[in-house]
C-alpha positions as CSV (number, residue, x, y, z in Angstrom):
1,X,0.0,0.0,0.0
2,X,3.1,2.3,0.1
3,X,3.7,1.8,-3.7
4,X,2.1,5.0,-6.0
5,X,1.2,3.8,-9.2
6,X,-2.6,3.2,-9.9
7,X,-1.3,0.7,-12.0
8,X,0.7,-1.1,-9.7
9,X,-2.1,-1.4,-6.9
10,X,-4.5,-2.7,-9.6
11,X,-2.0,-5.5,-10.5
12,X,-1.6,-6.4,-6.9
13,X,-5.6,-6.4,-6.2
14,X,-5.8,-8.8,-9.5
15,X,-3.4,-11.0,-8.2
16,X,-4.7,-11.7,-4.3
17,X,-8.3,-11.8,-5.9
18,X,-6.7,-14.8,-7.7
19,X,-5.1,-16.2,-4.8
20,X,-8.1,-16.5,-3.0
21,X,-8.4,-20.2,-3.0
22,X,-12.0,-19.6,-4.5
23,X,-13.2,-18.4,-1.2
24,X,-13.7,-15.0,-2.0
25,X,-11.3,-14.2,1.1
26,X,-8.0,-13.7,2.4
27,X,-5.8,-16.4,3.6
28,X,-2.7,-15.9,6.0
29,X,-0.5,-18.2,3.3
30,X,-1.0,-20.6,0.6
31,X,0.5,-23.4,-1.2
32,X,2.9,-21.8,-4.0
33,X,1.4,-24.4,-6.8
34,X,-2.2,-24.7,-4.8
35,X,-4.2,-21.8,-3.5
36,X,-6.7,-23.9,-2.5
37,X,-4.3,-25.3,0.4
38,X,-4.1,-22.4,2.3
39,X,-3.5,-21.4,6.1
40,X,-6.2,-19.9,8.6
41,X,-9.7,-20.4,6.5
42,X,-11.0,-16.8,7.8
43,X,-8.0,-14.3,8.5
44,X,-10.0,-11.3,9.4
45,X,-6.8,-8.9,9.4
46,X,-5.8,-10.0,5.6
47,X,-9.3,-9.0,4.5
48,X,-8.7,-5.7,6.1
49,X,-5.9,-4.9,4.9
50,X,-7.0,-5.8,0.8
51,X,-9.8,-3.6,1.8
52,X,-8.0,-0.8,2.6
53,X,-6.1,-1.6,-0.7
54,X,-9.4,-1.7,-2.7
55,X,-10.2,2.4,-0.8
56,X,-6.8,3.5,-1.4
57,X,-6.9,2.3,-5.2
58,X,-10.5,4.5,-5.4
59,X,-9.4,7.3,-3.7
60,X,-10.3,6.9,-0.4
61,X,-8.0,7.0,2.7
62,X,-8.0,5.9,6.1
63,X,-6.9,9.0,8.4
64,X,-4.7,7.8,11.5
């Protein structure tokens, strides 16, 4: 999230959507040639912290 380019943040957001084990969430680590084996089936922090990724890549910022 400290990288600037649009482009860059779109590339990352594409590739952890991918990673997603078709779960539609965020996994603590998966399996390098299997993202359906994958650590911690609900990982409340990693879907957090793609969220914030998904506001800061439309704009939006979280004030701390």
């Amino acid at each position: 999230m400290t990288v600037k380019s649009k482009e860059r943040k779109l590339e990352t957001l594409h590739m952890l959507a991918a990673a997603d084990g078709g779960t539609g969430l965020m996994h603590e680590g998966f399996h390098v040639d299997d993202d359906t084996k994958y650590t911690r089936e609900w990982f409340s922090w990693a879907n957090a912290m793609f969220s914030e990724l998904v506001l800061d890549y439309c704009g939006y910022f979280i004030e701390r």
